[in-house]
C-alpha positions as MATLAB code, in Angstrom:
seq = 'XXXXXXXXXXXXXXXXXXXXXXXXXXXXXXXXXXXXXXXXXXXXXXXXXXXXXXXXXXXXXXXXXXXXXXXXXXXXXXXXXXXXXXXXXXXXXXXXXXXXXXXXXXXXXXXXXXXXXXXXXXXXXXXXXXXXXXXXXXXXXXXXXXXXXXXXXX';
ca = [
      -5.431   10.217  -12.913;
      -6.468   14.125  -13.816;
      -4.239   17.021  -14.231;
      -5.052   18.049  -10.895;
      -4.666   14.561   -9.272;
      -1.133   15.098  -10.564;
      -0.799   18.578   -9.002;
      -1.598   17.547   -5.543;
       0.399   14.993   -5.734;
       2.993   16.855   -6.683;
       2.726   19.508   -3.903;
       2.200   17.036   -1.084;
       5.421   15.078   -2.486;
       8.100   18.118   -2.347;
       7.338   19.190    1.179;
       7.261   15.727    2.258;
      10.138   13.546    4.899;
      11.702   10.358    4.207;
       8.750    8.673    5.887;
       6.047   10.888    4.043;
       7.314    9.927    0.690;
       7.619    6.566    1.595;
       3.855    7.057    2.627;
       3.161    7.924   -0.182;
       4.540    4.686   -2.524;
       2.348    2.597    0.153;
      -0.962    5.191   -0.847;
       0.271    5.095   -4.380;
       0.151    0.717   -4.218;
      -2.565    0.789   -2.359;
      -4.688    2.802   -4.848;
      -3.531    0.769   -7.860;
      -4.457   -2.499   -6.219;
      -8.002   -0.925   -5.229;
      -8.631   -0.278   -8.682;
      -7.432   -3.575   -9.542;
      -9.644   -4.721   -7.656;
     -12.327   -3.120   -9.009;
     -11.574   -3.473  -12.754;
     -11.267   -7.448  -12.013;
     -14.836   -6.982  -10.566;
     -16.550   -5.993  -14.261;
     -13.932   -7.970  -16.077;
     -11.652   -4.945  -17.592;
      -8.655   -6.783  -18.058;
      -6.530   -4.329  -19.590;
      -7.022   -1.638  -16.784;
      -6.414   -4.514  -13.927;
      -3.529   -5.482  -15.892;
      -1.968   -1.846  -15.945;
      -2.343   -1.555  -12.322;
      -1.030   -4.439  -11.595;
       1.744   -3.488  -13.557;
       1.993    0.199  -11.814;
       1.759   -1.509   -8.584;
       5.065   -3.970   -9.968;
       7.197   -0.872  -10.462;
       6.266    0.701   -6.661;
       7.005   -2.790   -5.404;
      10.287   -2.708   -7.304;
      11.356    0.999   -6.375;
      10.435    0.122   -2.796;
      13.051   -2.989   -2.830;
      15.524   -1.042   -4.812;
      15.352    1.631   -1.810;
      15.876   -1.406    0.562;
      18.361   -2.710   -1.376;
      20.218    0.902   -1.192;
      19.978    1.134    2.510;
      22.336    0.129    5.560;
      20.742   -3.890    5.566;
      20.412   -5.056    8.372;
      17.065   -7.083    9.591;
      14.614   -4.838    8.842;
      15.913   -4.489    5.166;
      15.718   -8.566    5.029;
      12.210   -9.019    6.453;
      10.934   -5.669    4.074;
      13.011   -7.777    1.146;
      10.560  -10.996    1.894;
       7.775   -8.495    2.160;
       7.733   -7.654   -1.176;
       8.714  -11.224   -2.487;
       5.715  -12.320   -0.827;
       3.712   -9.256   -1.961;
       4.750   -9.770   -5.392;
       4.346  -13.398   -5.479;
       0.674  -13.019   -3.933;
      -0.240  -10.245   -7.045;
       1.115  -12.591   -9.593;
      -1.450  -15.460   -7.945;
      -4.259  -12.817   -8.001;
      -3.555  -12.289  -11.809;
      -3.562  -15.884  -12.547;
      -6.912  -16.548  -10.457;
      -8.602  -13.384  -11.504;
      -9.574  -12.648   -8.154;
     -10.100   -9.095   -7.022;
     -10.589  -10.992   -3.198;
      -7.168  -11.643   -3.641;
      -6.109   -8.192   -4.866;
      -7.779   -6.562   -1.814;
      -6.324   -8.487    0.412;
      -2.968   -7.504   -0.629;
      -4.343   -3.914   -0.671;
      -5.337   -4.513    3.115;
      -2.166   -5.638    3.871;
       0.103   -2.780    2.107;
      -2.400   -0.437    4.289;
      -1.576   -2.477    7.439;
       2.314   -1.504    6.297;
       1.623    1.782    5.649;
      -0.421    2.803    9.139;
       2.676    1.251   10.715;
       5.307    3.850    8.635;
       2.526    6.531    9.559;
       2.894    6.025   13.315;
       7.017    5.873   12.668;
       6.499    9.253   11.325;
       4.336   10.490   14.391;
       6.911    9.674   16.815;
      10.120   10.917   14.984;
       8.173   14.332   14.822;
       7.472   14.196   18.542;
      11.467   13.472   18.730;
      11.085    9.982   19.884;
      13.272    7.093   18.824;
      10.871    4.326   16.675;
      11.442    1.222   17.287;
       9.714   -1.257   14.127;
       8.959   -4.941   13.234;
       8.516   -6.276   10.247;
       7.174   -9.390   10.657;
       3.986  -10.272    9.539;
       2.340   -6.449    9.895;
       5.657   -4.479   11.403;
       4.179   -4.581   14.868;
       5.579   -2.025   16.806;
       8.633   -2.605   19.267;
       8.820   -5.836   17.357;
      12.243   -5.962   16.225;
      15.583   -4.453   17.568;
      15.822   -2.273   14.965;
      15.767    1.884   15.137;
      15.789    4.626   12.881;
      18.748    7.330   13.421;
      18.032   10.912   13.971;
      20.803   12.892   11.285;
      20.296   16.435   10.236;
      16.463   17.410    8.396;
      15.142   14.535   10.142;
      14.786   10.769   10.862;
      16.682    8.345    8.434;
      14.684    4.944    7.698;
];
């Protein structure tokens, strides 16, 4: 990643909501199993490898976040998401297969259009409602965010 990479980041980061930053770990795991991918493809091992590893620690911040938070449901079936995320990396690694790694990649974008639209509708001042399961279909589950002061609380 270049200097100015970083900057951008950066930028977009501090003005961001709960839901942007949290947009931005799914871009951020996204990216690193993209290029993965794409190192697996002309067999550079040591850049798949680190990230694979980068994508680890986002996987582990993310549950740490979860871990943090009220519980509940959604916290249990975002838990098993990353298990299962996790578990499916570590089989990618052992069967070299940047297939595998993109389908991961496919899914964390699935995840991520889903915290997207969350952040859509808290902005309109609607009340999300979010599943989990499988792809976190919409209106899925029970569960809601809560509107408290600066914004929506996930």
């Amino acid at each position: 990643m270049t200097r100015t990479d970083v900057a951008y980041r950066k930028t977009a980061v501090e003005g961001a909501s709960g839901f942007g930053l949290l947009i931005a770990l799914y871009d951020t795991l996204a990216g690193n199993l993209r290029r993965a991918a794409s190192a697996q493809r002309v067999n550079d091992i040591e850049t798949r490898c680190r990230e694979v590893k980068h994508a680890f620690t986002v996987i582990g911040y993310l549950e740490n976040c979860v871990r943090g938070g009220p519980g509940g449901e959604l916290a249990q079936q975002l838990s098993a998401l990353y298990a299962s995320l996790r578990g499916k990396i570590m089989d990618a690694q052992v069967e070299q297969s940047a297939e595998a790694l993109e389908r991961q990649m496919e899914r964390v974008l699935k995840i991520r259009e889903q915290w997207q639209k969350l952040d859509l509708q808290s902005g309109l001042g609607e009340v999300p409602t979010l599943g989990v399961a499988g792809t976190m279909a919409a209106g899925a589950s029970p569960w809601q965010t809560e509107r408290r002061p600066g914004g929506w609380s996930v």
